[in-house]
C-alpha positions, 0 to 999 in steps of 0.5 A: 515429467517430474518438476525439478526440486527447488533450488536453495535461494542464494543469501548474500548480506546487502545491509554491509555497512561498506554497501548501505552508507553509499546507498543511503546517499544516493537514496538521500539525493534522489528523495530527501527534502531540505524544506520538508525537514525545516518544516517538521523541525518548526512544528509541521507548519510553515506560514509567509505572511507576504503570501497570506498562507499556511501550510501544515503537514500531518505529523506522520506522512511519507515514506514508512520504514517498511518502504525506506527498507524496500528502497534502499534494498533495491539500491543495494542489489545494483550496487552489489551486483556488477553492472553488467549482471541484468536485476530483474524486479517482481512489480512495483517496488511500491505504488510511487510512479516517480519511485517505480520511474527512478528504479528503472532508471537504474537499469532493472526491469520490470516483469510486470506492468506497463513498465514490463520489459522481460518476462518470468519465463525468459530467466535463468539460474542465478538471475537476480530477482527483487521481490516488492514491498507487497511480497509475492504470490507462492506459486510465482515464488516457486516457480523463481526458486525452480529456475534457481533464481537469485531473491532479494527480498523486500517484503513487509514485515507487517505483510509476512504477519498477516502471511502467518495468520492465514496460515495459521487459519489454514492449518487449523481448516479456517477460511481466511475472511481477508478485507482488502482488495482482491486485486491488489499485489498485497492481497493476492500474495496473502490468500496465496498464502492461506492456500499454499498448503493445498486445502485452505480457503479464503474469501476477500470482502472489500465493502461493509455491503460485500460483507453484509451479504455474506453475514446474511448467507452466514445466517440465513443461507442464500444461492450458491451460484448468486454467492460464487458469481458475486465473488468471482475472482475473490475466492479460492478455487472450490469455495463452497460458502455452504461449507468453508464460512462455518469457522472463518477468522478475519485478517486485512490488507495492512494498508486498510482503515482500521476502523473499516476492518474492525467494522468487518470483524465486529459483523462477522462476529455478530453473524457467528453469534447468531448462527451458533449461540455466543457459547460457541463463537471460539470453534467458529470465529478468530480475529487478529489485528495485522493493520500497518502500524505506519498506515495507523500513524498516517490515518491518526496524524491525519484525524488531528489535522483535520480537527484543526482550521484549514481550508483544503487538504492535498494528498500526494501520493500514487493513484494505486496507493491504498494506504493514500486513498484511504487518506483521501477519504478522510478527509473529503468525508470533512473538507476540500480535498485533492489527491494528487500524484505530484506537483505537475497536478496544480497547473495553476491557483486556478486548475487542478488535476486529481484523482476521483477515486469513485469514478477512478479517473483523473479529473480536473477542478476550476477556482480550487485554491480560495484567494486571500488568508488560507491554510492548506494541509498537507499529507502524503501515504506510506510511499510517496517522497520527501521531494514530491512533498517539497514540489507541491510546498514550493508550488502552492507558494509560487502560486502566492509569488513566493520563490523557493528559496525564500521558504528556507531562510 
């Protein structure tokens, strides 16, 4: 049986202002922080004397534009579309439980994940579907313009970059070297993309130790069977490191650290020098940059804070966030720090509950905010809101018997 062509998504323009003025009022009630705002205006810190604290916040935190976009997107398919017309969403719009909450809350269901309510195969021609932040895998895509699905699409531009350069890798029978994580919806639509034209390769490296077993391979060869097992599920269907890491070029998950990846490609590099002589590295080695430039802001904001006296960090954010767990890492490498996903996580001065991401559990922590003079930083990754910001700014301070509304006057 033939498979039927694929029909021609529809286009209708959701960015009208008669669309976007309201939603961007209803996204501003549902997310916006009148303390955070009054915090950034006073220079990114806020100090009671009466409570002996300061708080300060990153310069850079929150919501990027690439989520803002996604977000009021989202908003403005429910508001185009009748409210009898059901919207159906790919996954996550981000990594935010409370975001991910509030979009479900608006009566459009999820076909992925433990918030999943209907299923791909269940549509129909003219079904509207939300394509994420993180974009989506082309054969999950195919498969909705098959059915003549309705897109609205709310994939990262910055995503759709490194999506050309695989591409551009593929086309030119160069094996993508993605550092990210292979399971990440991000990652997946990207090496989906290096394979989408049947011939194209990749191999996905999360660790500088992954990545050194393959400069080693590079060199000095190894066992097939070890290499395939040990990245099971990391690389394309057929991989053959014998014969697909002789020209490889390198790309990343955008929300990656920087200095992480620029650390893969620099012994990659190096292995292909070793390999092949540094006269010929151009015919065996391509590197582009496609970090986030939103993730490198939040990464920089977070650098200059902690040069800065504090005595513990809070990064709030989603658990499955990458561009917040490296936030994480940054600074428990200098100083107390609790990844928290909202407020409800410091149940008192005394008890704290955060994510370990070593052990990827929560876990909680006694005696976790010192008594007396104490300045606490505060950051938040790409898709963490104003208002949850606010609710952790709130609760260190009524731990101090400092109300709220006192932090606005």
């Amino acid at each position: 049986m033939s498979t039927p062509a694929p029909v021609a998504p529809q286009k209708m323009n959701l960015r009208r202002p008669d669309i976007m003025e309201s939603v961007q009022a209803q996204v501003l009630s549902h997310y916006r922080s009148e303390i955070v705002d009054k915090i950034r205006a006073s220079g990114n810190v806020l100090t009671s004397p009466e409570s002996r604290m300061t708080v300060k916040l990153a310069k850079e935190f929150g919501f990027c534009y690439g989520v803002e976009r996604a977000i009021d997107l989202a908003y403005a398919a429910r508001k185009y579309f009748p409210p009898e017309k059901p919207i159906f969403i790919l996954g996550e719009i981000i990594h935010n439980p409370e975001v991910n909450d509030q979009i479900q809350a608006m009566g459009i269901k999820f076909l992925s994940g433990k918030e999943k309510n209907a299923d791909i195969e269940d549509l129909n021609a003219g079904d509207v579907v939300i394509i994420p932040a993180f974009g989506t895998e082309v054969a999950t895509r195919r498969k909705l313009e098959a059915k003549g699905c309705i897109f609205v699409d709310t994939t990262c531009g910055d995503v759709m970059t490194v999506w050309k350069r695989v591409r551009q890798y593929s086309k030119e029978s160069v094996t993508s070297i993605i550092h990210g994580k292979a399971r990440h919806e991000e990652t997946k639509a990207t090496t989906s993309q290096a394979t989408a034209n049947g011939t194209g390769h990749y191999l996905v490296v999360f660790t500088l130790g992954e990545t050194d077993y393959v400069c080693d391979y590079i060199v000095n060869g190894g066992n097939k069977e070890e290499f395939l097992a040990k990245f099971k599920g990391a690389c394309s269907e057929g991989f053959d490191p014998d014969q697909h890491l002789i020209a490889i070029g390198v790309a990343n998950q955008t929300t990656m650290l920087r200095g992480e990846t620029e650390e893969v490609q620099r012994r990659l590099k190096k292995a292909m020098e070793q390999k092949y002589g540094e006269s010929e590295i151009e015919k065996h080695f391509r590197f582009f940059d496609t970090i986030c430039g939103a993730t490198q802001d939040r990464q920089d904001a977070l650098e200059k804070l902690l040069k800065q006296p504090l005595d513990l960090l809070l990064v709030v954010g989603g658990y499955n966030s990458s561009n917040t767990s490296h936030l994480a890492e940054m600074g428990e490498a200098k100083l107390p720090t609790y990844f928290i996903k909202n407020a409800a996580m410091m149940e008192s001065s005394e008890v704290i509950r955060h994510w370990n991401q070593h052990i990827h559990q929560e876990v909680k922590t006694d005696h976790w905010l010192p008594a007396g003079n104490i300045t606490v930083g505060i950051t938040a990754g790409a898709s963490c809101p104003n208002n949850l910001i606010e609710d952790t700014i709130v609760r260190l301070f009524e731990f101090r018997n400092v109300a709220a509304e006192t932090l606005l006057q």
